[in-house]
Structure formats: C-alpha cells, structure tokens
MARBA-243134 format. One record per residue: y, z, x of N, C-alpha, C in turn. Coordinates in steps of 0.1 Angstrom, whole numbers, plus 5000, padded with zeros to 4 digits. Each point is the difference from the previous one (the first is absolute). Layout:
<atoms>
YZXYZXYZX...
</atoms>
This chain:
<atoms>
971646553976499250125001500750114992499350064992500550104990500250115014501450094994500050105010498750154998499449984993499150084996499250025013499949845002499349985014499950065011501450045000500050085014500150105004499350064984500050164996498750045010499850125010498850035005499150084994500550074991498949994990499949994980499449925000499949884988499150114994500350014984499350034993499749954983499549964996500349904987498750014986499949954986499850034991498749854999499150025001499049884995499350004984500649884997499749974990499949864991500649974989500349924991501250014991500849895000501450024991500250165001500450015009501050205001501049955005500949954994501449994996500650134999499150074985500650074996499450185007499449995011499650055008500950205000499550075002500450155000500350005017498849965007499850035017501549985004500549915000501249935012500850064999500250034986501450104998499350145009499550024994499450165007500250065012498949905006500550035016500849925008500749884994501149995007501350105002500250094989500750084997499350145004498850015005499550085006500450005012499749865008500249955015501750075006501149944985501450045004500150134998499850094995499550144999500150095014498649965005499650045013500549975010500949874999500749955008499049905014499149944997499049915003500649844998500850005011500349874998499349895001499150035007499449905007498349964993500150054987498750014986500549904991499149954997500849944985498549964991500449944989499149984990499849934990499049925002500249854993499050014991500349884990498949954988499349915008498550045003499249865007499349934983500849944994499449924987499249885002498750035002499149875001499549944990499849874995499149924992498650044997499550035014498050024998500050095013498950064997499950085012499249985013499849825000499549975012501550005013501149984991501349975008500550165007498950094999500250135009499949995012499249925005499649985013500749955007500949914995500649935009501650164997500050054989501050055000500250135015498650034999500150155009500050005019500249845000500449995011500950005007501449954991501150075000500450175009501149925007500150145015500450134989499650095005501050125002499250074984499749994989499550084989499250125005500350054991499550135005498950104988500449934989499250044988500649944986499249994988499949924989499650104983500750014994499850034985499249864998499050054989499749894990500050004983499949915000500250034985499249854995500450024986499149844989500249915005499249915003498650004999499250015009500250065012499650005011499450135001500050124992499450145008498349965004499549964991498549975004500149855011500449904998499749905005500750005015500250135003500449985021499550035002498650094995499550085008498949975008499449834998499349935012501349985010500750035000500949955017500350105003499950094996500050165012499050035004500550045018499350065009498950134992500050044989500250144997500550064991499350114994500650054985499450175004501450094999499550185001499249994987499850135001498750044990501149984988500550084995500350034985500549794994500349915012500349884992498649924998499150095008498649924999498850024992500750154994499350084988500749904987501349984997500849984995499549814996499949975010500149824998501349924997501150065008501249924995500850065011500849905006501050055014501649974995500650144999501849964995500450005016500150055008500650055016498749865013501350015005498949925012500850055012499250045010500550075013499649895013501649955003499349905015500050115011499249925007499450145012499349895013499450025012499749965009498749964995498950114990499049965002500149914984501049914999500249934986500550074988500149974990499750024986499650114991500450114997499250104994501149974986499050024991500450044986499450114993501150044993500750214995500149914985499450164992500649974986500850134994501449975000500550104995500650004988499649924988500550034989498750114993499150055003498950084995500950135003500750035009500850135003501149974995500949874998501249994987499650044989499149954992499750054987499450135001499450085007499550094998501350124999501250005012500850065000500749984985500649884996500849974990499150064987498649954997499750114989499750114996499550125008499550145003501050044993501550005000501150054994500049954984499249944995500149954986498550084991499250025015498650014992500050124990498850064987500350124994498650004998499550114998498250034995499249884990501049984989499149904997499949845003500749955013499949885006498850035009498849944990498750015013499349895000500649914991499449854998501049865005499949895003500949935006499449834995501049915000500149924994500549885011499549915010500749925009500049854995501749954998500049914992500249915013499249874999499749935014498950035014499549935003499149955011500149955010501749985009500450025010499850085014500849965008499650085016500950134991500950004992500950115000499050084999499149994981499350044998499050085007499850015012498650005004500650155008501349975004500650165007499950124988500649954988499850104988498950104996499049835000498650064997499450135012500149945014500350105007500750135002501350044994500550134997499150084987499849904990499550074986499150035004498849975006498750065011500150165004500849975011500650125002500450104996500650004989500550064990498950074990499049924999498650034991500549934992500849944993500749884987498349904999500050044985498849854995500849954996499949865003501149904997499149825000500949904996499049904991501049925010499749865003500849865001500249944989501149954993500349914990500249885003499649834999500149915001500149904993500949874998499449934994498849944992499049995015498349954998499650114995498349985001499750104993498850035017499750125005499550015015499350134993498750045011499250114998501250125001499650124994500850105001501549985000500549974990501549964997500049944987501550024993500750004989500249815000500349964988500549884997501250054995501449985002501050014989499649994988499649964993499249974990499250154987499350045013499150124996500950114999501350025004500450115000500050054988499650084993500550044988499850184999500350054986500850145002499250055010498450064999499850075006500350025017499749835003500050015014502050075006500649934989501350095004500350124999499650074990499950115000499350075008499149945004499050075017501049965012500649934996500949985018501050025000500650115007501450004995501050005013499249975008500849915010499249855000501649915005499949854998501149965005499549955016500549925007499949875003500849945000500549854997500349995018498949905004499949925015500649884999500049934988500249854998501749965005500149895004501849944999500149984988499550034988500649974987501250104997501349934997501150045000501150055009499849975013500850005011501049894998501350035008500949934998500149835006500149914991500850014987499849974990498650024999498550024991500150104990501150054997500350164992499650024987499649874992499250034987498450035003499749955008498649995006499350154998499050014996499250145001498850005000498750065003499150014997499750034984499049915000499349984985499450124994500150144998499550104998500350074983499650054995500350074985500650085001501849985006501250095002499850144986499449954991500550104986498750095000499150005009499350115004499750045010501850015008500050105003501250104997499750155005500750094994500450065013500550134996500950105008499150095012498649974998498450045008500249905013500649885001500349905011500950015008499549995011500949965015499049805002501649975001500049855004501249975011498749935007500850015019499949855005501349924997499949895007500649975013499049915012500150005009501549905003500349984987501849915006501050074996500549935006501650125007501049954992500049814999501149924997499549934991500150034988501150084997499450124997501250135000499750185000499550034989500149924988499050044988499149864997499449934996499149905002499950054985500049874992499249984986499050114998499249995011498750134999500350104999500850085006500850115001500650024988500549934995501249994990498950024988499349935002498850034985499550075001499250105009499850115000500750114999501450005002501050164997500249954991499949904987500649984987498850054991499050075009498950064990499750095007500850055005500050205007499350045010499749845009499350045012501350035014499150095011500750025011500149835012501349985003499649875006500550035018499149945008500749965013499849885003501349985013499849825006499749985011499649945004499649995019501050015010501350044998501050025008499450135012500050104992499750095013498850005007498749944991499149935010500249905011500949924993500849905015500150085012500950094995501050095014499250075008498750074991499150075008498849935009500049894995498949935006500749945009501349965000500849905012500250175012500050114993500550095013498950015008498750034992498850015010499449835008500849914994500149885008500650025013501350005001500550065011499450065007499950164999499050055008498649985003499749914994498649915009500849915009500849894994500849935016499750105013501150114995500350085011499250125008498949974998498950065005499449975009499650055013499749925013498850014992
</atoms>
C-alpha cells in the first residue's frame, strides 16, 4: 500500500502521461508550506477514461485537477458542473462532496489573469491555435473581453482557419495568437505549430499555454520577429490557487 494511502485527504492530477506534470510539485510543496501533513498529491495517470470509475472510489480524495485528454471526456461522470464550467464545456477542477462530483473550470481565470498584463489597444483580434478542452476556456475569456477571435485547425470546420489559409492579412488582423496545442512541450522542443512565423511582427502578443519548456519553439519564433511572448506558468499557479479555494469551500 502506497503511503499516500493513508493520507486523509488525497488530492491528485487526472490525466494522461503527466510525468512531466506542474501539479505535484506545486502543491505538494504547498501542502509542506502550510504544514498539512496529512494532504498529499498524486498523478492519477489513466489509459482511457472509462478507468475513472473504478478510480474515484478510492477512500479519502477530496478533489482532482484535470488535464489532456480528459477536460471534456469526465464530464459524463460528474454529479454536476457550476455555471461558468457549463458555459465553458470543459472541467480542469473536480470537487468531491456528499452530494458527488461537481466540476469547476479554472483555467478561464488563469489566462485571463496572466494576459490582461500583456494586453495594448491594438490587440482586439485573436487567433486560437487548437480545438481542445484547453481551448474552449480561452475562447471563453476572449468573449469576455469582447476579443473577435478565429479557431485554427488542422481540418478544415465551419467558422475556422486551416493552418494552411493563414496568410498576411489574416496575421496582420490577429495579433494575438495563442497556441492550445502540446506541440512542443517537453521533450518535444522542436515541435511548433505550423503558422507563417515571418509574418509576424512587433504588433504580436503570443501566449502559450506550456510552461515546460519556459520558452517553447513558438515563443522563441515569435520574439525572433519582435513579438511580446508569455507561457502558461502563471496561468498554472493562478488557476491551481483558485483550485484550492474551491476544495476549501464548504
């Protein structure tokens, strides 16, 4: 029996291959911080997400981050979804509770805090590279925001970019472009999204949602042509604090 086991309250990361995971370190070193001995915090790494069911019966958890590929695909096994994750269509936070299962989406308030500090008058157009549960929090803040903004894909879908179509003008209309996709996460570090790096200029903020590595190929090609860049690091921290404080919320 892992001693994790006989932690009374269990809190852990669902997903796929997160090895290289931000969560554990986090708030484990959160947990020794506060001095909460009796917390701890695991990688629940599943294969398919039928193998949740049997996972959430496991004693003592108390709540769950998610992440790829799972933010859309738990959300038939919860009791329950608050408004803003049901507006949203994608659950990062899950809350055990008596009356089951509620799922929170708090990466829509990570990115929103982490970019407001980059934005400038002429970022009024937006650019979402991928079609992800990440995605779907983004599209949600740029809303908000009043941001006209496009999905970029692969395929070719109603209302959305092909990689392909991008060409000057549309870049020059968007000069924000956020990258949702795991292309170039570690230790994937050549990896980038397929986009016409050489148009863009110094008019760009480019915001990718990975952390590991702190500059990402995408990043890197966009400040090598005078754009502003951020990484998903403080989105992490902000969305894992308002995680927390959902836990800890009667």
């Amino acid at each position: 029996m892992e001693k994790t086991e006989k932690k009374e309250s269990r809190f852990g990361l669902l997903g796929k291959n997160i090895s290289y995971s931000f969560s554990q370190g986090y708030f484990t070193k959160k947990f020794q911080e506060l001095g909460l001995d009796d917390h701890s915090y695991e990688n629940f790494d599943i294969p398919q997400i039928s193998d949740f069911e049997t996972l959430v019966t496991q004693k003592s958890l108390r709540g769950m981050n998610v992440t790829i590929p799972y933010k859309e695909q738990v959300i038939p096994f919860l009791s329950k979804l608050d408004d803003t994750a049901s507006a949203i269509g994608a659950v990062n936070v899950i809350k055990f509770g008596p009356q089951g299962l509620t799922g929170f989406n708090t990466d829509f308030y990570g990115f929103q805090k982490s970019l407001e500090p980059f934005l400038q008058a002429h970022h009024t157009k937006a650019l979402i590279l991928g079609t992800g549960g990440a995605s779907k929090a983004i599209r949600f803040v740029l809303n908000e925001l009043g941001f006209a903004h496009q999905f970029v894909s692969r395929s070719k879908k109603e209302n959305q970019f092909t990689y392909e179509e991008l060409n000057r003008e549309i870049m020059e209309d968007h000069t924000v472009i956020i990258n949702c996709t795991p292309l170039g996460t570690y230790p994937n570090l050549s990896e980038k999204p397929d986009i016409p790096y050489s148009l863009i200029s110094e008019k760009h903020l480019l915001f990718d949602l990975i952390y590991n590595p702190s500059k990402t190929a995408f990043l890197a090609s966009g400040e090598a042509q005078g754009a502003a860049i951020c990484n998903g690091q403080q989105m992490l921290e902000f969305q894992a604090e308002k995680a927390w404080e959902i836990w800890n919320t009667p």
